[in-house]
LUMVEXKOL-113613 format. One record per atom (N, C-alpha, C, CB): x, y, z. Coordinates in pm, whole numbers, plus 50000, padded with zeros to 5 digits. Glycine has a CB too. Example, Ala and Ser with C-alpha at 12.3 -4.5 7.8 and 13.67 -1.06 7.14 Angstrom:
! residues 2
513194943150780;512304955050780;513204967050780;511314955350905;512854977550708;513674989450714;512905000350787;514084994050572;
This chain:
! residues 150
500844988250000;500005000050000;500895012550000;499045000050122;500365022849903;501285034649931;501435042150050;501035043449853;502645052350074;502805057050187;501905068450130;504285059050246;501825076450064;501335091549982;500005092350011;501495092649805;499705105050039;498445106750071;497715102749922;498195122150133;495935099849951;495315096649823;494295106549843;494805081149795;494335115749684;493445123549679;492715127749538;493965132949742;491165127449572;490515126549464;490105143749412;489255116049498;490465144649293;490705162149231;489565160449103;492805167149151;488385168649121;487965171349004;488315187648888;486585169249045;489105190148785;489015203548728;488455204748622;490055209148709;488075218448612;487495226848514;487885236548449;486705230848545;487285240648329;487655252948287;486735258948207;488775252748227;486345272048228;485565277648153;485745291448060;484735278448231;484855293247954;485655305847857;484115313147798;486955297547688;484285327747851;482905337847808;483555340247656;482595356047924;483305333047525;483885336147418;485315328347413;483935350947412;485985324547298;486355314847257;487475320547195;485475307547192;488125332647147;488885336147312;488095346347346;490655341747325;488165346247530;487315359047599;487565352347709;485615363447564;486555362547819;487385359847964;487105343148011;486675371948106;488365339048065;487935327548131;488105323248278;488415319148067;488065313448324;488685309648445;488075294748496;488415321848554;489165290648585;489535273848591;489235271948742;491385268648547;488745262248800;488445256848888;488965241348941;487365258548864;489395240849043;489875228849070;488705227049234;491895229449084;488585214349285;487745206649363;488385197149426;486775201449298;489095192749505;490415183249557;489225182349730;492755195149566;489895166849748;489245158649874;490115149749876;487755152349870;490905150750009;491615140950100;490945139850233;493065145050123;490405125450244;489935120550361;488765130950395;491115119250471;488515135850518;487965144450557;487995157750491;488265144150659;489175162450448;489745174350396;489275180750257;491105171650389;488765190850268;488305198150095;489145209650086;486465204850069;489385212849965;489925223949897;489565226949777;491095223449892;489045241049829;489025245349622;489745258249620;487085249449525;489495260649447;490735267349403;490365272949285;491965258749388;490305282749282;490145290549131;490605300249077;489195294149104;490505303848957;491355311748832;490785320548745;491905302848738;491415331148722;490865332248584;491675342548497;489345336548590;491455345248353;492385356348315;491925361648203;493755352648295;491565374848202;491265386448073;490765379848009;492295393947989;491595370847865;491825370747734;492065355047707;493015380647695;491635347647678;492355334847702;491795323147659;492585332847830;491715313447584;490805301147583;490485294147683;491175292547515;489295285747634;488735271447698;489875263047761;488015261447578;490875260047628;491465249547609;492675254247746;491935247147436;493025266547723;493685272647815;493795272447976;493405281747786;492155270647993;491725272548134;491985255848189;489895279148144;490935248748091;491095233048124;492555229648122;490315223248014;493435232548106;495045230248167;495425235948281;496105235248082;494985249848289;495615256248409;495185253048542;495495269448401;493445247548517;492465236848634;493455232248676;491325224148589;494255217948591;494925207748625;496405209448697;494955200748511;496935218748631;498145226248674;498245231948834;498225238448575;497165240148870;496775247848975;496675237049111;495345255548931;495285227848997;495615219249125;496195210949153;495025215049168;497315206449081;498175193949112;498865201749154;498725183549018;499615216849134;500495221749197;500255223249355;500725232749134;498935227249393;498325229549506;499275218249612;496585227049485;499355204749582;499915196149644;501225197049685;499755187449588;501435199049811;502455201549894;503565189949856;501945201650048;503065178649829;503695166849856;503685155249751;503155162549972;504485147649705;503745135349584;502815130449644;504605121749529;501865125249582;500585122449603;499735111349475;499975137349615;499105101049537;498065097349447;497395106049433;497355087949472;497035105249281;495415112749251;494545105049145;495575129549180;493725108549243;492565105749100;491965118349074;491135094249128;492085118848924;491965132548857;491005128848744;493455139348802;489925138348780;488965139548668;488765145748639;488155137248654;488575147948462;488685157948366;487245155748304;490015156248263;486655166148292;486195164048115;485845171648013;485215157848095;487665172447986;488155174047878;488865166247813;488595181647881;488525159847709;489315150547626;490575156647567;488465145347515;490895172147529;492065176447503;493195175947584;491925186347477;492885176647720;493745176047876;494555159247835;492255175448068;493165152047854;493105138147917;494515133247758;490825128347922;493955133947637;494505130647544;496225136947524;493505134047449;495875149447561;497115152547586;498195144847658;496995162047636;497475143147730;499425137447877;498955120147864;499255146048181;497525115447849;497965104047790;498605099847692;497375099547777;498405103347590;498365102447468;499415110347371;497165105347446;499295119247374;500455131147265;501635133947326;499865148047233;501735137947437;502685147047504;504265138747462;502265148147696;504345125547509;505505123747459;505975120847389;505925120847484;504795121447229;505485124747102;506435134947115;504595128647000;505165149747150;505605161447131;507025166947161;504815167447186;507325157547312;508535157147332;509615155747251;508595150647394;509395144947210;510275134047180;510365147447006;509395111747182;509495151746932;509825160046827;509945170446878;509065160846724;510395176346949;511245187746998;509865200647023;512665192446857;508525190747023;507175201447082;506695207246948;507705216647203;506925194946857;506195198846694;504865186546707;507645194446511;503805190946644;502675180646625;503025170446494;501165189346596;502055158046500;502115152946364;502985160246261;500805152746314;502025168046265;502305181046091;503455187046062;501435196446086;504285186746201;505525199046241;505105208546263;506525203346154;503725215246347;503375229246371;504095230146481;501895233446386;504485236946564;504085240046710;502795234446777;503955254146720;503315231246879;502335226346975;501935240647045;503005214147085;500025239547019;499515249247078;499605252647253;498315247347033;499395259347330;499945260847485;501355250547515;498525255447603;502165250547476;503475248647471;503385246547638;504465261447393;504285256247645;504505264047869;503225256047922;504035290047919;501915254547891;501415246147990;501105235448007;500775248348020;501475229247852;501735216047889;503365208847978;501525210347748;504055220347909;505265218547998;505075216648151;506125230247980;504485225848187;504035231448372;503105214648376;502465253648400;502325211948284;501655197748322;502185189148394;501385190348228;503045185948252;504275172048228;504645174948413;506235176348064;505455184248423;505815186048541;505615182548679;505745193248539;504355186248666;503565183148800;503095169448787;502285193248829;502745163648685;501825153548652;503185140148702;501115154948454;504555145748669;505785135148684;505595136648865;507735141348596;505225145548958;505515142649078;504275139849134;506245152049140;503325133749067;502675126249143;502295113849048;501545133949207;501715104349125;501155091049071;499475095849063;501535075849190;499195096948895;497935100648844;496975090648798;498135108548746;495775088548864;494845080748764;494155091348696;493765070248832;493545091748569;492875097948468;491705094448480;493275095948348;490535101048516;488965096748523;488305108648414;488195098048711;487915104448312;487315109948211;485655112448269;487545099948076;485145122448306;483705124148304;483055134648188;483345129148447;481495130248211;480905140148093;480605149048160;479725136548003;481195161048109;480565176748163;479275177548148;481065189848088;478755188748265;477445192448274;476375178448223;477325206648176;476885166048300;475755157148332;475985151548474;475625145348224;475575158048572;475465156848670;476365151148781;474665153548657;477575147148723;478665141448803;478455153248945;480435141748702;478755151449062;478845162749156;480045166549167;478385160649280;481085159349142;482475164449149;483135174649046;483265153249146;482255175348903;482615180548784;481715195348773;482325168948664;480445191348837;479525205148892;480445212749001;477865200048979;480725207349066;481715218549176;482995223349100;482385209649337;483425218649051;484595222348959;484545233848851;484915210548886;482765230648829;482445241748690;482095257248756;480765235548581;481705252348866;481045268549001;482075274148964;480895268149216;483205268149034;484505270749044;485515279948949;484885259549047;485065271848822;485825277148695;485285293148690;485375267348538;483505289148694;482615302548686;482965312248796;481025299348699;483175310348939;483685319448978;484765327748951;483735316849048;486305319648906;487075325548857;486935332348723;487855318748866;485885334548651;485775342448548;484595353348621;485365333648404;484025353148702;483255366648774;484835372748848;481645361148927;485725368248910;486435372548960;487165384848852;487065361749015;487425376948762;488035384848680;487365401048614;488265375148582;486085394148572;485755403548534;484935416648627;485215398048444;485025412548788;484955422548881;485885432748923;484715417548969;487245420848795;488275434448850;488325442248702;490255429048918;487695441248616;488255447548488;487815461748477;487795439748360;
C-alpha cells in the first residue's frame, strides 16, 4: 500500500467567448479534507483554462501524492495520455511539424503530473457528476472574479 496521501481532484475550465474571459476551477478531497481553488484571466481560451484547472491543482499539492483526477476534457486527458511524449520526443512539433499549441502549459503539466502518481477519470461535463459541477462553480467563479476586476 502506498505511503502518499490519496486524493481525489475534480478540474474545470471555463471561457465567456472562445477567446474571451475565462477561468479554471479545481475541487480536491483528502479524507475528511476539501479544497478549492480558482482562476481566471482577461483574454484566454477554453482549452487554456482546462490546463491551468489541472496545473493549479496538482500544483496545490504540497507533497507527491496519488490522485485521481477527473477531467472532462478530452484535450487535457489526450494530451498527457496520449500526445505529450510524442511532442517531446519532436522537439514540441505536432504530427504536421506545427508547434504545439499552449506549449508552457503543457510543459508546467508534464511537470507536476511527473511528481505525482495520476489516475485519469474521464467524466461528461454538465451531466450531473457532483464532482465536475463543483469544479464548473468554480471555473465560473474565477471568470466573475476576473471580470469584477476589469
Amino acid at each position: 500500500m502506498s505511503e502518499r496521501p490519496t486524493v481525489e481532484m475534480w478540474t474545470d475550465g471555463a471561457c465567456k467567448g472562445n477567446p474571451g474571459v475565462g477561468g479554471w476551477g479545481a475541487w480536491m478531497r483528502y479524507g475528511a479534507h476539501e479544497r478549492e481553488l480558482f482562476g481566471g484571466e482577461i483574454l484566454t481560451t477554453n482549452n487554456r483554462m482546462e490546463l491551468t484547472a489541472v496545473i493549479e491543482g496538482l500544483r496545490a499539492l504540497t507533497k507527491p501524492c496519488d490522485v485521481t483526477l477527473h477531467v472532462d476534457s478530452t484535450y487535457v486527458m489526450n494530451g498527457v495520455t496520449k500526445w505529450v511524449a510524442g511532442w517531446k520526443r519532436n522537439g514540441w512539433r505536432t504530427g504536421d511539424k506545427k508547434p504545439v499549441k499552449n506549449q508552457e502549459l503543457w510543459e508546467a503539466l508534464d511537470a507536476e503530473v511527473a511528481r505525482h502518481t495520476v489516475r485519469w477519470v474521464w467524466v461528461k461535463g454538465h451531466a450531473g457528476d457532483p464532482g465536475n459541477e463543483r469544479a464548473d462553480q468554480l471555473a465560473n467563479r474565477g471568470v466573475e472574479q476576473v471580470r469584477s476586476r476589469a
